[in-house]
C-alpha positions in Angstrom: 17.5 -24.0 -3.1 14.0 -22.7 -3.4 13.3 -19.4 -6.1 11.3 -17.3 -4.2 10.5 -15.9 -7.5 9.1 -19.5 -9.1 7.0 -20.2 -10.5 6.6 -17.7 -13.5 4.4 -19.4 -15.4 1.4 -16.5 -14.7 3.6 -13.9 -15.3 1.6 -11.4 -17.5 4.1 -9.3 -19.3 7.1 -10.3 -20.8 10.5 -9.5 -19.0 11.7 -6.6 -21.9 10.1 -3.5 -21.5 10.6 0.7 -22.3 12.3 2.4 -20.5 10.4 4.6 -18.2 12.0 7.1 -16.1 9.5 9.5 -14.6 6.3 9.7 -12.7 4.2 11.2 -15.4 5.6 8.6 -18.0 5.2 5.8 -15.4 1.5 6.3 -14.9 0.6 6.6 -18.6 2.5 3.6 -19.0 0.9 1.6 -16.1 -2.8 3.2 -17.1 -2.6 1.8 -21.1 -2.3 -1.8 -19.5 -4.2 -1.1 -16.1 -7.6 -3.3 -17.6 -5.7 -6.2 -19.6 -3.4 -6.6 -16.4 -6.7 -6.6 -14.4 -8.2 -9.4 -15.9 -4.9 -11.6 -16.3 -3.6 -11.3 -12.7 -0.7 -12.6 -12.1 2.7 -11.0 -11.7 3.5 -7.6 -13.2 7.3 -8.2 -13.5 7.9 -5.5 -16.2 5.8 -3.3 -14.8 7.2 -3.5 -11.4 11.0 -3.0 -12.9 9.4 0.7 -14.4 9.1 1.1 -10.8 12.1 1.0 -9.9 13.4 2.6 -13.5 11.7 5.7 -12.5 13.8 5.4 -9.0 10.8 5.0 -6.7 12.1 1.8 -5.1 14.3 4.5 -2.4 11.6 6.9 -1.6 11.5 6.2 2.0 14.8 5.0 2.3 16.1 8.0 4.7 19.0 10.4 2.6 21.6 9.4 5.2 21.7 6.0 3.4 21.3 7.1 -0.3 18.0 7.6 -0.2 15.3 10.2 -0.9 13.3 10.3 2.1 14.4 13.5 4.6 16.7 16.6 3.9 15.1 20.2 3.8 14.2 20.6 0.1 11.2 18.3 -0.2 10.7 16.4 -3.5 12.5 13.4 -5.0 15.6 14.7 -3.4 14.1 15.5 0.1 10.9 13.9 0.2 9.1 13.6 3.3 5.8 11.9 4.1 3.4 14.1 2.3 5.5 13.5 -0.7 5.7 9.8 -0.3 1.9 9.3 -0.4 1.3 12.0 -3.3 3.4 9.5 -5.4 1.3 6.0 -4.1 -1.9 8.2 -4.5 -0.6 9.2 -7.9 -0.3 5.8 -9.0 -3.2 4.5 -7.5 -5.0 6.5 -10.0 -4.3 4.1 -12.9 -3.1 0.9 -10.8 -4.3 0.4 -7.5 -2.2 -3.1 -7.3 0.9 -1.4 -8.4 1.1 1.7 -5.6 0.3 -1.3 -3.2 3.4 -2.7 -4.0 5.3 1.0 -3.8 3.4 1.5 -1.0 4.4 -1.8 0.6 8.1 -1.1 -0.3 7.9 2.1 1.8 6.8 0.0 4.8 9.1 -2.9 4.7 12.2 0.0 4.6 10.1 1.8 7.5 10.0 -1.5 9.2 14.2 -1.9 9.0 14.2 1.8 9.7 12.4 1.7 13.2 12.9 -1.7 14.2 16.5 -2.5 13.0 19.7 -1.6 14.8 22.5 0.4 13.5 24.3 -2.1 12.0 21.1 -3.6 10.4 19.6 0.1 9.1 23.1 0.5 7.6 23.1 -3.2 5.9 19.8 -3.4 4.2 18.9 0.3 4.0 22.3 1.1 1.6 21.5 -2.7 0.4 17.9 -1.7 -1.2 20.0 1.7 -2.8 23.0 -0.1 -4.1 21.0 -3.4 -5.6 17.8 -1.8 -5.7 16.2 -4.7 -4.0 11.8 -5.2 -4.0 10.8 -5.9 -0.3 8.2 -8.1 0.5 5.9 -8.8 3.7 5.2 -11.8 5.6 4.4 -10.1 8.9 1.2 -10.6 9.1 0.6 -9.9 12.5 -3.1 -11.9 12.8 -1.8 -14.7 11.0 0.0 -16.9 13.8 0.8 -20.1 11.9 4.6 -19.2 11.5 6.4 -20.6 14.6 9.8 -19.5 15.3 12.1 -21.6 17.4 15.7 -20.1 19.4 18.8 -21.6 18.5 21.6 -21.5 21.4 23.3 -18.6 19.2 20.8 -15.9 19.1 18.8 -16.9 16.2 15.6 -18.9 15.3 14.3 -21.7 12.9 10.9 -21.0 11.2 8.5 -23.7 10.3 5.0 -22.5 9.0 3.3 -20.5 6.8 2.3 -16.7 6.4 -0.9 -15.3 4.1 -1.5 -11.9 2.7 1.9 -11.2 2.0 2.1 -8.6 -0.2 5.2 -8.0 -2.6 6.7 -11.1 -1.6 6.7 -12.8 -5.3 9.4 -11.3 -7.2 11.0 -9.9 -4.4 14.7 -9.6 -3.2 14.3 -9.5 0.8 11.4 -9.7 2.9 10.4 -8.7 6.5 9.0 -11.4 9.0 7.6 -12.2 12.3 6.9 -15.4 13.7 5.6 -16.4 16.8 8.4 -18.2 19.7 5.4 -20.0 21.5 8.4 -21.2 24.4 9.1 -17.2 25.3 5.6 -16.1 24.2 6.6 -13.4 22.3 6.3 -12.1 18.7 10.0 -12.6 16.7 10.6 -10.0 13.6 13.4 -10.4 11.4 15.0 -10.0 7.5 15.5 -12.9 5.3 16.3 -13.0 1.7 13.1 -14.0 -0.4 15.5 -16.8 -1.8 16.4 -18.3 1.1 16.6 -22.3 1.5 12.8 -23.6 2.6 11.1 -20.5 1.8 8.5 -21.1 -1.0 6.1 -18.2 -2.4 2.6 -19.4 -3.6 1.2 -18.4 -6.4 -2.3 -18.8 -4.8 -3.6 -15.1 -4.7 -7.2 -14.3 -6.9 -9.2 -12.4 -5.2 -12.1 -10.0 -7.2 -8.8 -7.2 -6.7 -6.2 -5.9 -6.2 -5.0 -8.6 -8.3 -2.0 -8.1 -9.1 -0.2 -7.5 -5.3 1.8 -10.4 -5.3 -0.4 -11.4 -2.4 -0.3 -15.0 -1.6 1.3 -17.4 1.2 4.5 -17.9 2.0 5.5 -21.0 3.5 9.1 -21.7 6.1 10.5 -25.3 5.6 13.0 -25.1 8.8 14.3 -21.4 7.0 17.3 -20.2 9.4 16.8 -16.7 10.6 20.6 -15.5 11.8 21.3 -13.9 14.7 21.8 -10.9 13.1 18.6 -10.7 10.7 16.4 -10.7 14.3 15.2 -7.3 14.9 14.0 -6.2 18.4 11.1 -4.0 17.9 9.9 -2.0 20.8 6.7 0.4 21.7 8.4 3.5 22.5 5.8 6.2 20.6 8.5 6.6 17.7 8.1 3.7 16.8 4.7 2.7 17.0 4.4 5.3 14.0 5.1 2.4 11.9 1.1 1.2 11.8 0.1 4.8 10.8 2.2 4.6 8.3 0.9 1.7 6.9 -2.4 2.4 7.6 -1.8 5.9 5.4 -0.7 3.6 2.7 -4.0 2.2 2.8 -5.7 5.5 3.3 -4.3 7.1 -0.5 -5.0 4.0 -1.9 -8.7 4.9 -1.4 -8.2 8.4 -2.5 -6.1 7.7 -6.0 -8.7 4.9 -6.7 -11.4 7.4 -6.1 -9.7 9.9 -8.3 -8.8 7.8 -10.8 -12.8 6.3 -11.1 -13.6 9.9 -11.8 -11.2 10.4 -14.3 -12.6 7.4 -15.9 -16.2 8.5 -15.8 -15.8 11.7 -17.0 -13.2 10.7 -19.8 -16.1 8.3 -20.5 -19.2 10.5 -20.4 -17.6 13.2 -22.5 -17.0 11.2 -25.2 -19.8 8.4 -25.2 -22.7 9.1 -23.0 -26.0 10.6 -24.4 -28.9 12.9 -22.9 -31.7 10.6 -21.8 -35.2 10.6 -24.0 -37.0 12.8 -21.4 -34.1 14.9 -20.3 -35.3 17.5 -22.8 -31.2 18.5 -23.1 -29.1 18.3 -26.2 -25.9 17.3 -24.2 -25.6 14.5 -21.6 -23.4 17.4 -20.0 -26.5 19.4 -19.4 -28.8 17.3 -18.0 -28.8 18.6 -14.2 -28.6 15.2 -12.5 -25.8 14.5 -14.0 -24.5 17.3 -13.2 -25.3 16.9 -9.2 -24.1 13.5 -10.0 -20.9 14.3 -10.7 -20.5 17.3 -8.3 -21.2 15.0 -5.5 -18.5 12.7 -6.6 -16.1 15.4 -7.1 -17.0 16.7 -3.6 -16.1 13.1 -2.2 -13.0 13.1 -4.0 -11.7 16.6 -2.8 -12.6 16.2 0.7 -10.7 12.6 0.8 -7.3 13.9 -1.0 -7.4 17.2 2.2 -8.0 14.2 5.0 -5.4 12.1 3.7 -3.5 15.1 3.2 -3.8 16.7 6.8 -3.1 13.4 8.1 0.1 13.0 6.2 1.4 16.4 7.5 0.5 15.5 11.1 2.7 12.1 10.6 5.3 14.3 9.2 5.2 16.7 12.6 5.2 14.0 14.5 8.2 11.6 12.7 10.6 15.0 12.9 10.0 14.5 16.5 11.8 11.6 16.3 12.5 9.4 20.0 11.3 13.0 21.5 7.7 12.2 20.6 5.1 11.4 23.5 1.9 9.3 23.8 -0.1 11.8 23.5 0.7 13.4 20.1 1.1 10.0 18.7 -2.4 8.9 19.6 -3.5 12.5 17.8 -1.9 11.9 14.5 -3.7 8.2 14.9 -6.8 10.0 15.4 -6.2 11.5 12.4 -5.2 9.2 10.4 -8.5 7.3 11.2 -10.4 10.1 10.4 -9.3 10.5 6.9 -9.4 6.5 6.5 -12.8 6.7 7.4 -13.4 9.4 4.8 -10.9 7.8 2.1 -12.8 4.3 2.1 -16.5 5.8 1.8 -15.3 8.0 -1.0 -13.4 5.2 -2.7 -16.5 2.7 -2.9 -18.8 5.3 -3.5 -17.3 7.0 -6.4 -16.4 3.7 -7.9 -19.7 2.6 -8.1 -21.5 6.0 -9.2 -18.7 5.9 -12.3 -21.6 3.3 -13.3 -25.1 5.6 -12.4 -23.1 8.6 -14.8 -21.8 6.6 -17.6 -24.4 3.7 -18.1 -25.2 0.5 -18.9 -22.4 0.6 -21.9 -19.7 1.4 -19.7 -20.2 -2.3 -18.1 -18.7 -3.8 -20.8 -15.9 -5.9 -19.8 -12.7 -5.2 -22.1 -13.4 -1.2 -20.0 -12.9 -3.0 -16.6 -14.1 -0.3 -14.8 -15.1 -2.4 -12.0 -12.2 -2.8 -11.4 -12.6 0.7 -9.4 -14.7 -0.5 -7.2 -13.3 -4.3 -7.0 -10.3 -3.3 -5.9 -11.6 -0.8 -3.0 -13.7 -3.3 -2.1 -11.4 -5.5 -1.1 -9.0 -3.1 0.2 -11.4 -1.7 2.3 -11.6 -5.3 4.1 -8.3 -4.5 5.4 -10.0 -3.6 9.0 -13.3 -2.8 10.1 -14.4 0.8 9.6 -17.2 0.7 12.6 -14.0 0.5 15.2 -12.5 3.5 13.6 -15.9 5.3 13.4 -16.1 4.6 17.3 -12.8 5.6 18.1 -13.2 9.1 16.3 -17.0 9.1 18.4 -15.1 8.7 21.2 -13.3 11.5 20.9 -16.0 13.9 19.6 -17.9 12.9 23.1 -15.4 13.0 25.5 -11.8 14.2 23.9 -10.7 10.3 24.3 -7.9 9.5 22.0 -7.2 6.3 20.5 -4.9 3.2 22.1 -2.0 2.2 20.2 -3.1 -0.9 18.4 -1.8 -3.4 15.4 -4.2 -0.6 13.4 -4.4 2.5 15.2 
C-alpha cells in the first residue's frame, strides 16, 4: 500500500516540536521560522501538528458534530464565518502557506458539510474531531485528467492524476472529483489519503506559497466506495461553497498585506536612515515616508473592512440555510468579488512598497521579505481579476449580479 505521506525526505522540520496551544503563541511560533521555512520548502510537518495543538483543525466543523463552527456565543466555542477568517487572516500575517493549509481544511469539511449526506456528514465530520484528521484537495475542478469509471454497485474506479492539490501531503483524508466521461458528469467523493494507488508528489516549487503541500496526486485504479460518492447539487445553499473558498483566498491577501507592513515598519524603525537631502534627523520624519506608509496603511485598512463585510454577508446568508434564494446568493458573491478585488491589489502593492520604505538593505536574502510579495503573487494567479472587475462593472452600470460560477 502506497503512504500518501511518502516521501519525507524534504521535510523541513523535525517531527518533535513545543507544544503550542493558542493563537497568539502559534503565530509567534510560525513567524520565528516563517523565512528559513520559506527558502527550504518542503513540508512543514511540525508546524502543521501546532495547528492542530492549538485545536484549529475543527473550526468549521459545525458544533453539532464536536465542532466549533455555529452556536450563539461566537468565538472558539461558537465561531461563525467572520471568526473563521479572522483566524486564517491572523496567520497569514506571519505564514501565508500555513493559513492556506487552515484555510483549505475549512473547505474540505465545508465540502463534506454541503455535499455529503447524513450519514456521510456524521462519519467524517465526528471523524476529523475524534482523530483530528488533516484534509486535503484534489478537486481541482479545471484539471480533467482524473477519470472515474461506475462499478455495478454504486461506486467508481479512478485512474489519473489531479494538480494543485493543496494539503494533500501529510494528510489523513482528502476530497475528490473525477470526471465519468460515459455519464458526462463531474463525480465527488472522500477517500483516505492512504488509500491503495493513490501516490502524492512531492513536485510543488513555485516562487510561493511554498510550503502548501501543493503538488499532484496521481489514482492507480484507487476504489472509491459507494458510500464515499457524494452527490453535490446547485441549490443556492450550496453553491455557497465557492464563496467560501474564494474568501479563503480573499484574507489571504489581507493577512499577507498586513503582515508586509508589520515587517516594514518593524524594519524601518530600527534600521532605516534619513536620506542625505532629506534635511531630517529621523527616517520617521521625512514626509515621503511618511505618505509612504500612510498609503500602505490605508490599503491595508480598507482590504481587512471588504473582506470583513464580505464575511458577514456569507454569514447572513449560510444562517439562511436551504431557505436562501438566487438572488441573495449572487449578492454576497458580489461582494465577495469586491473585497477580492480590493484584497489582491492591496496584497501586491503593499508587499512590494515594504521595499520603496525600507531600502536596498532590506533585500538581503536571510530577511526574505519577498516572500510578501512572492507569495501574493502567486496567489493572486488563482483567477483572473479583470472578470471580477467586470462583473462588479456590471453591476455598477446596470444592477446586474453575478452567475453562479466554479469562482463566483
Amino acid at each position: 500500500m502506497n503512504d500518501a505521506r511518502q516521501p519525507a525526505e524534504r521535510e523541513t522540520q523535525p517531527h518533535a516540536y513545543a507544544p503550542v496551544q493558542d493563537l497568539t503563541s502559534l503565530i509567534t511560533a510560525l513567524r520565528e521560522t516563517a523565512a528559513e521555512r520559506d527558502r527550504a520548502g518542503g513540508h512543514a510537518a511540525r508546524e502543521k501538528q501546532w495547528i492542530a495543538d492549538a485545536g484549529l483543525l475543527t473550526l468549521a466543523v459545525p458544533h453539532e458534530f464536536g465542532g466549533a463552527f455555529g452556536g450563539a456565543s461566537g468565538g472558539l466555542d461558537g465561531a461563525h464565518w467572520y471568526d473563521v477568517y479572522q483566524t486564517i487572516r491572523a496567520i497569514a500575517t506571519v505564514d501565508s502557506a500555513l493559513a492556506h493549509l487552515l484555510g483549505f481544511q475549512c473547505l474540505q469539511i465545508v465540502s463534506v458539510d454541503v455535499w455529503g449526506n447524513a450519514e456521510q456528514r456524521a462519519r467524517y465530520l465526528n471523524g476529523t474531531v475524534r482523530e483530528q484528521w488533516w484534509w486535503g484537495n484534489a478537486v481541482n475542478p479545471l484539471d480533467t485528467r482524473l477519470v472515474a469509471t461506475a462499478t455495478t454497485d454504486g461506486g467508481y474506479r479512478l485512474h489519473g492524476a489531479k494538480g494543485f492539490c493543496s494539503g494533500t501531503r501529510g494528510s489523513q483524508m482528502m476530497t475528490v472529483s473525477g470526471h465519468d466521461a460515459a455519464a458526462g458528469k463531474s463525480v465527488y467523493g472522500v477517500v483516505p489519503t492512504t488509500r491503495e494507488g493513490i501516490t502524492v508528489h512531492d513536485d510543488w516549487d513555485p516562487i510561493g506559497q511554498r510550503q502548501t503541500d501543493s503538488g499532484t496526486v496521481s489514482f492507480d485504479n484507487v476504489r472509491l466506495e459507494p458510500h464515499e460518492v457524494m452527490h453535490r447539487s446547485d441549490v443556492p445553499r450550496v453553491t455557497l461553497r465557492t464563496l467560501v473558498s474564494q474568501l479563503v483566498l480573499t484574507n489571504l491577501f489581507v493577512g499577507i498585506a498586513q503582515g508586509a507592513l508589520d515587517e516594514a515598519r518593524r524594519y524601518f524603525t530600527q534600521y532605516t536612515r534619513p536620506w542625505i537631502t532629506s534635511g531630517v534627523a529621523r527616517a520617521a520624519d521625512d514626509p515621503y515616508q511618511l505618505q509612504r506608509f500612510g498609503e500602505m496603511r490605508l490599503k491595508t485598512i480598507g482590504a481587512e473592512a471588504m473582506a470583513d463585510r464580505a464575511a458577514r454577508a456569507l454569514d447572513d446568508a449560510w444562517n439562511k440555510g436551504f431557505a436562501l434564494d438566487a438572488q441573495q446568493r449572487a449578492h454576497v458573491a458580489l461582494a465577495t468579488s469586491e473585497a477580492k478585488v480590493f484584497a489582491h491589489r492591496a496584497a501586491l502593492d503593499v508587499s512590494e512598497a515594504l521595499f520603496d520604505a525600507c531600502g536596498a538593505r532590506a533585500t538581503g536574502a536571510p530577511l526574505a521579505l519577498d516572500r510578501f510579495w512572492r507569495n501574493a503573487r502567486v496567489h493572486t494567479l488563482h483567477d483572473p481579476l479583470d472578470y471580477r472587475v467586470r462583473d462588479i462593472g456590471r453591476y455598477a452600470l446596470e444592477g446586474t449580479l453575478p452567475d453562479v460560477s466554479l469562482y463566483t
